[in-house]
N, C-alpha and C positions, 0 to 999 in steps of 0.2 A: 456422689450418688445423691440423688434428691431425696428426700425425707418427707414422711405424711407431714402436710398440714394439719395444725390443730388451733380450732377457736370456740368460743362458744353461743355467739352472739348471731351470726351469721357467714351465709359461705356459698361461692359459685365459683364452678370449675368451668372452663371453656379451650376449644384445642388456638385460641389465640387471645395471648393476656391481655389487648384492650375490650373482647368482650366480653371476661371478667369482670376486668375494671368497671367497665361499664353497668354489669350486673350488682355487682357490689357497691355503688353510687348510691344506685338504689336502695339496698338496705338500708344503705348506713342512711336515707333521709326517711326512714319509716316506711318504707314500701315492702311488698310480700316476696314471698318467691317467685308468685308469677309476675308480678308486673317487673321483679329484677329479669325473668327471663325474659321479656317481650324489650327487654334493654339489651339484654346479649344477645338474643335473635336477629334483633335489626342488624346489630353492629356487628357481627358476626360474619353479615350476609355482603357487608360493605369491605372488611378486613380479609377473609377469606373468600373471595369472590368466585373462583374457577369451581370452588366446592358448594357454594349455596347461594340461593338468592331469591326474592321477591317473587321472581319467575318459574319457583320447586315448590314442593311440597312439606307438611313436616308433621310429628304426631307426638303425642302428649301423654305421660302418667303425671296423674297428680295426685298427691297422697297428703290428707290432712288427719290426723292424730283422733282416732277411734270413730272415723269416717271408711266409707265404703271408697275403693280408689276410682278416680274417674282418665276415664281415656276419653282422648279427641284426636278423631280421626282426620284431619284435614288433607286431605287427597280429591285432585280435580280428576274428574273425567273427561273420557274421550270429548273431541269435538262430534256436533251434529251431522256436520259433514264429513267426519271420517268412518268410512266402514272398509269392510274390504273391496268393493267394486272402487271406491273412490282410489286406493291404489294400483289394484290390477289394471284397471283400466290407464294406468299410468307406464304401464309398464312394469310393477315392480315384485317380484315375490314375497321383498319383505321390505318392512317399513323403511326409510332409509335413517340411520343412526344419527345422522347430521344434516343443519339443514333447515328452512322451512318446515318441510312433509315431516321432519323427527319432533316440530312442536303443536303436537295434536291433542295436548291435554292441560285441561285447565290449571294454572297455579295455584294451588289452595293454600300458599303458608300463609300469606297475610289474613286468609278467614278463624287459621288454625289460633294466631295472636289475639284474632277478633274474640275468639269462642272461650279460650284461656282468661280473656280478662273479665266478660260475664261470670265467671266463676268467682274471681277475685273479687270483683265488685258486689253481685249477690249473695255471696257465700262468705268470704272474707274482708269485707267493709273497705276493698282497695280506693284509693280516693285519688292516687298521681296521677298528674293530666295527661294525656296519652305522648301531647308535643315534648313533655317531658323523659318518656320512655325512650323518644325514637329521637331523642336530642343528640346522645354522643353519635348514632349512627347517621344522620343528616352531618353531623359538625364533621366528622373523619371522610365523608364521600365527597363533601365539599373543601376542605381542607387536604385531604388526600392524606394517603398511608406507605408505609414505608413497604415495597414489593416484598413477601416471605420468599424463601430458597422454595417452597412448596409451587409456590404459582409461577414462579420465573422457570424454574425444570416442566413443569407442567403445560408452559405457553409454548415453548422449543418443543416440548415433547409432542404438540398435537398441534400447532398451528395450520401443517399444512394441509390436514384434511379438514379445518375450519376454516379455512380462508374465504372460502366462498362463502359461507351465511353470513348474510345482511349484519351489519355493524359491528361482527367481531373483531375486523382489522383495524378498525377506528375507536373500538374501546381498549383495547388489550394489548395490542402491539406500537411499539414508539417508532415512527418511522418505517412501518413493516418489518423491526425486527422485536424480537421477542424482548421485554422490562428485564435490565439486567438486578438482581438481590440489591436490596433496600434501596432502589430509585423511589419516587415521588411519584405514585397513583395516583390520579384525581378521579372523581364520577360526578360532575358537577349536574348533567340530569339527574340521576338518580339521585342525587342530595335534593332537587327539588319534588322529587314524587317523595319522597319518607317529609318533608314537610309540609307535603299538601296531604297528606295522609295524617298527619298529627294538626293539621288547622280543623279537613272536613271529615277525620273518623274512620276507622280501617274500611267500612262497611262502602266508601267511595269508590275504592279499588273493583269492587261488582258490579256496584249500581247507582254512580255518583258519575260525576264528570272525570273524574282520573277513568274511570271503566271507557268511557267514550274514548279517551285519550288511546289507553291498553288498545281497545280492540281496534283502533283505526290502525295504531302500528302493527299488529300481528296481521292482519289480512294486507298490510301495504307491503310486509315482509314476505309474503306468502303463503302462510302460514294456514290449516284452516279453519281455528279456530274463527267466532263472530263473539260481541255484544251480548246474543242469546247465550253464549254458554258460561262465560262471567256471570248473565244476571240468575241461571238457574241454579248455579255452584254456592252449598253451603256447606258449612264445617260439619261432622257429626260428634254427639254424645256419646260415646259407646263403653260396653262394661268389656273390662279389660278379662283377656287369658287367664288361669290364674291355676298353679301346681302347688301342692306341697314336696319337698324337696328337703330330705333328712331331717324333716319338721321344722321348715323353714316356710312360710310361704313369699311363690316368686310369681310378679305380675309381669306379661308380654300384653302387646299387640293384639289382637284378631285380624285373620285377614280384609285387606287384603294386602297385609304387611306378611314377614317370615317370621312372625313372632311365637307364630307356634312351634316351628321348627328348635327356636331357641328354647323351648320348656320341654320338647322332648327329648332334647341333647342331655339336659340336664336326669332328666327323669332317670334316664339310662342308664347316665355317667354313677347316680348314686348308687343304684344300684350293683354295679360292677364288684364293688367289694374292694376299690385301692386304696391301698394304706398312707401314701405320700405323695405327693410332688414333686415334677421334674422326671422323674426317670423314664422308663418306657410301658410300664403300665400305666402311668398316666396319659402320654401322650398316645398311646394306640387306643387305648379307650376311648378318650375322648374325641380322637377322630371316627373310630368306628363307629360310634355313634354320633358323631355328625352325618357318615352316611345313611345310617335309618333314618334320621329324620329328612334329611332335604329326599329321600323317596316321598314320605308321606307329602313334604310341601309341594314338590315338583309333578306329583299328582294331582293333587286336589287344592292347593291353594290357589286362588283368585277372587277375584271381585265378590264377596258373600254373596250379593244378590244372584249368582250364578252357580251357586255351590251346592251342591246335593246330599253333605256331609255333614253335621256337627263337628266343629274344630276340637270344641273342649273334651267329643267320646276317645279322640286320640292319646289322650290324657290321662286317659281311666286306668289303675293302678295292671287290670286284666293288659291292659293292651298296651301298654309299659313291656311287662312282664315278659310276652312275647316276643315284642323286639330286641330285649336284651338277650333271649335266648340264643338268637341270631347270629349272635358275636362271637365272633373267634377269639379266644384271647390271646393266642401268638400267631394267628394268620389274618392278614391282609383281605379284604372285600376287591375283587377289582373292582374300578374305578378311571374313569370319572364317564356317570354318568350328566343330563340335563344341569345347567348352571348358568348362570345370571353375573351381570356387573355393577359396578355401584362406584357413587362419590358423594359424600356425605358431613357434614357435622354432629354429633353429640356433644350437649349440655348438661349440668345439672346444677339445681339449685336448693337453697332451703333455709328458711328463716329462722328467729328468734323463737317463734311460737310452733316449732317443729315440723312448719308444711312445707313439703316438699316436691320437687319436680322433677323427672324425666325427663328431657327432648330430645328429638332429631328431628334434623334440617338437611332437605338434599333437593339436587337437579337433576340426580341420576349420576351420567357420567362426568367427566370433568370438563368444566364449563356450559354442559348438559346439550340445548341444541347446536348452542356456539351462535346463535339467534340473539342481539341484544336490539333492542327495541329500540326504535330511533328519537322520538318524544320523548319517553321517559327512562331510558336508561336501564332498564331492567332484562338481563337474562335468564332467559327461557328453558325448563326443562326439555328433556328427549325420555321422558320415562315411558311415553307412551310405544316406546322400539320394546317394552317386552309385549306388546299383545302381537299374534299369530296372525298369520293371512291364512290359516289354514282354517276352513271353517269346522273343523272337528274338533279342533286343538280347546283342550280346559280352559285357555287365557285368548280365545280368539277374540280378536275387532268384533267391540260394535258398536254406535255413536250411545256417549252418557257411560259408558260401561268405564268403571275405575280400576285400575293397570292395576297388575301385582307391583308390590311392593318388598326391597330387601332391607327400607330401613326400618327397624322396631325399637323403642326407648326399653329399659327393664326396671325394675323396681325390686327390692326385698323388704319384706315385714319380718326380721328373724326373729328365732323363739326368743332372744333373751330383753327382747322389746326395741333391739336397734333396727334402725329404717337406712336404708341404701338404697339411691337412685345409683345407675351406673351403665355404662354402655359403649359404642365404640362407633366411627366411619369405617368404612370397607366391603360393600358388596356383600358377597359370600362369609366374610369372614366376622361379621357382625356376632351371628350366632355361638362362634368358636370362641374371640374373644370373650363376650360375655360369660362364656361358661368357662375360661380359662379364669377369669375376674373371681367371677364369684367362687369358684370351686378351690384357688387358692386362698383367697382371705377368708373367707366361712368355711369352707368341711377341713383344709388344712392348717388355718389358724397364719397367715402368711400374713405383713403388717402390710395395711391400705397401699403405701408407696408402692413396697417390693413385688406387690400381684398385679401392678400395673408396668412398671419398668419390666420384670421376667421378660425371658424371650420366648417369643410367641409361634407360631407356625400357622399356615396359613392352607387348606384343603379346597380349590377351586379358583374363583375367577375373580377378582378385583381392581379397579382403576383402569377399566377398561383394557386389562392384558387379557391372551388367550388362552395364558396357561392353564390348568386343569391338575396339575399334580402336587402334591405334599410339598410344600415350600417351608420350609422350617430357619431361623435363627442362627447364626454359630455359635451361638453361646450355652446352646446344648451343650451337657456330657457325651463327647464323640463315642463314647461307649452304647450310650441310648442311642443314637442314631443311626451306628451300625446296626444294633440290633430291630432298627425298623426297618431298614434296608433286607435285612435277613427275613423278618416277619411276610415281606413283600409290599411294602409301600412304595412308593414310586417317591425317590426324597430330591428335593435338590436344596442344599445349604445355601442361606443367601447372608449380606452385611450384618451385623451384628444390631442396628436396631433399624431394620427398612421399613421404609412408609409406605411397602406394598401392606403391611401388618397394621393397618392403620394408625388412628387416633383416640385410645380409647380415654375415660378417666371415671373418674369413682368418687361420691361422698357417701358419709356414714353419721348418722345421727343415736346418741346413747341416749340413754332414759334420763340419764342426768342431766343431758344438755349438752353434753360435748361433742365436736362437729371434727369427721374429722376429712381430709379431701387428699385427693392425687392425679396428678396432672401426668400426661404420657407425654416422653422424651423424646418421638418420635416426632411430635408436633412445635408451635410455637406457643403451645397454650401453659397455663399458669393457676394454681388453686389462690384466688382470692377471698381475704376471708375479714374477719373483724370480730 
């Protein structure tokens, strides 16, 4: 079994040990926790490729020690020319998930890096040179990496409805057949865009010659984004979500992430009144209140700028209350309503001087449009397949309009002064993990390692499957699970640690200084520490 990491110095968790490695270089040469995550973000996106990249999106808590926490929202909007006439008139009722037409939204991670590191530098006197950060991630795409079992089952698994978008068969398949486990990856464009990006400045990637490069590929791909919508895409500042939670406080997202979903899972969950973990008051609880929340998200979450709602009055202890009333404690909600897919990274970092970070990193689904750019190498998300052709719809098309979002970072300030960043990949199940994370290591006292190894279960849609019902672990007590089956949940037992459950991982910062981290078994990643 793997065992929490413990250091005091420094420490970065990632679901693949070189961008760890890579995050922790940085430390150990005096660098912060942002500028180590803008190390394990690049190289993350080059190691884990089918999960993230240049071409997704990604968002930010950042937490400095009796500072107010800052969120950065880095999410591109629609193109100018996507609305919904620009489909219909294609033919289509809905957007198509792959493809040119599925890359309709601008990539904001590298503004999300840009914006992250004005923080570092104005805020925390960050001084390493940027070609320094995006060093191991230029060295490993030009050097190439060892294939994971994740992206090898993942390339077989979906190649053949990728085949046809522009340069997927030429970056990801050898031969037109799928990379068999630890072959030799190269991305020798894309090692050149992360070092023309560390000579001329993230800010290129927008409004530089690399942006000329980007959009000359995206519309030569077909794609419809332009130039204009790179140069008008900026990262935002935003004040994060933010619950008290058994007198804990826990920071989420704002939309137009699921972040608020994930604090009123929580809100819920404390309130229920369960004594332990693992059994079946736990796990029905916290499913059942995963269904109250993804109602409220599935209603009303989207683009803020189109929301008629305040996110945080969801939040308000009154209206907690309510929804917990709601819950059956031994019966079942049917289900499954409205639900979404995902593919994603989670990071976390945190230095010497106790600042700490959140991230996620995604392209949506896996490999996202399956669009890799032919100049510079970079694949393209498909987030833009959750906005609606319906023009009534909450999340409808409209050009600049910024997609819902299922990835959220999470953060904790507990009462007894420790700080936790912590989080997961997976769709749907972002918000479930997270509350399974925190709700075992803080309200049950369960050690860092063991609340992230636990077996997990899974309520809706992820990795782009269709499934919709209660996917659970076997490593359940077969007694708990009968007794869900009997409650009426709709269960299906899967492998003992399946990667439909994602990749979650967790650090934890004491007063004193000791750091402590945990890496999921499920993934290839590793708690790096010093």
């Amino acid at each position: 079994m793997l065992q929490t990491v413990r250091s005091r110095r420094g420490m970065v968790v990632a679901p693949h040990h070189q961008a760890a490695q890579a995050g922790l270089r940085v430390l150990e040469e005096g660098g912060n926790a942002i500028e180590a995550m803008v190390a394990a973000a690049s190289t993350i996106a080059v190691a884990y490729p089918h999960m993230n990249a240049l071409g997704g999106d990604n968002f930010w808590l950042i937490h400095t020690p009796d500072q107010d926490v800052i969120g950065i929202d880095a999410c591109g909007g629609a193109a100018a020319k996507a609305d919904i006439a620009f489909y219909r008139t294609q033919g289509f009722n809905a957007i198509p998930s792959r493809g040119p037409l599925a890359a309709l939204t601008v990539g904001g991670a590298v503004s999300g890096w840009q914006e992250a590191l004005r923080v570092s530098t104005d805020d925390w006197g960050g001084s390493l040179p940027l070609s320094r950060l995006l060093e191991d991630a230029a060295f490993l795409a030009r050097d190439g990496i060892a294939v994971t079992k994740t992206q090898a089952v993942n390339t077989a698994a979906k190649m053949q409805e990728m085949q046809a978008s522009p340069g997927f068969a030429e970056t990801y398949l050898d031969k037109g057949k799928p990379p068999r486990e630890s072959a030799l990856f190269r991305q020798p464009r894309l090692a050149e865009t992360l070092a023309t990006l560390g000579q001329r400045g993230l800010d290129d990637f927008y409004r530089g010659t690399l942006a000329h490069a980007v959009a000359a590929d995206l519309e030569r791909a077909g794609t419809p984004l332009r130039l204009t919508d790179l140069e008008r895409h900026r990262a935002l500042r935003v004040a994060p979500l933010s619950a008290e939670i058994a007198g804990h406080k826990v920071y989420n997202m704002p939309p137009p992430t699921q972040g608020l979903a994930s604090l009123i899972l929580l809100g819920i969950f404390a309130r229920l009144g369960v004594r332990e973990a693992e059994g079946f008051e736990f796990i029905h609880g916290l499913v059942e209140a995963t269904k109250q929340a993804f109602r409220v998200r599935d209603g009303h979450v989207t683009d803020p700028a189109y929301m008629d709602v305040d996110p945080q009055s969801y939040l308000r202890d009154d209206v907690l209350d309510v929804m917990t009333a709601e819950i059956d404690p031994v019966h079942a909600l049917p289900w499954p309503e409205a639900s979404s897919k995902g593919d994603t990274v989670w990071l976390g970092a945190i230095d010497s001087e106790g600042r700490a970070v959140s991230f996620i990193q995604s392209i949506y689904w896996e490999f996202g449009s399956g669009v890799v750019l032919d100049e510079t190498g970079i694949t393209w998300q498909n987030r833009g397949v959750s906005f609606s052709l319906d023009d009534t719809h909450h999340n409808a098309l409209r050009p600049h309009r910024r997609p819902f979002h299922t990835i959220q970072p999470a953060l904790a300030q507990l009462s007894d002064g420790r700080v936790m960043p912590y989080g997961t990949m997976g769709g749907e199940g972002q918000p479930q993990t997270q509350a399974m994370l925190f709700s075992r290591h803080v309200l049950f006292g369960q050690e860092l390692q063991q609340s992230v190894t636990a077996p997990r279960w899974l309520l809706g849609r992820t990795w782009g499957a269709e499934a919709t019902n209660l996917r659970i672990e076997n490593r359940f007590d077969p007694a708990a699970i009968d007794a869900l089956r009997a409650a009426g949940h709709d269960v299906e037992e899967t492998d003992p640690f399946d990667e439909v459950m994602g990749h979650a991982g967790a650090l934890v910062r004491h007063p004193d200084g000791l750091l402590e981290g945990a890496a999921d078994p499920r993934s290839d990643g590793s708690v790096a520490a010093f």
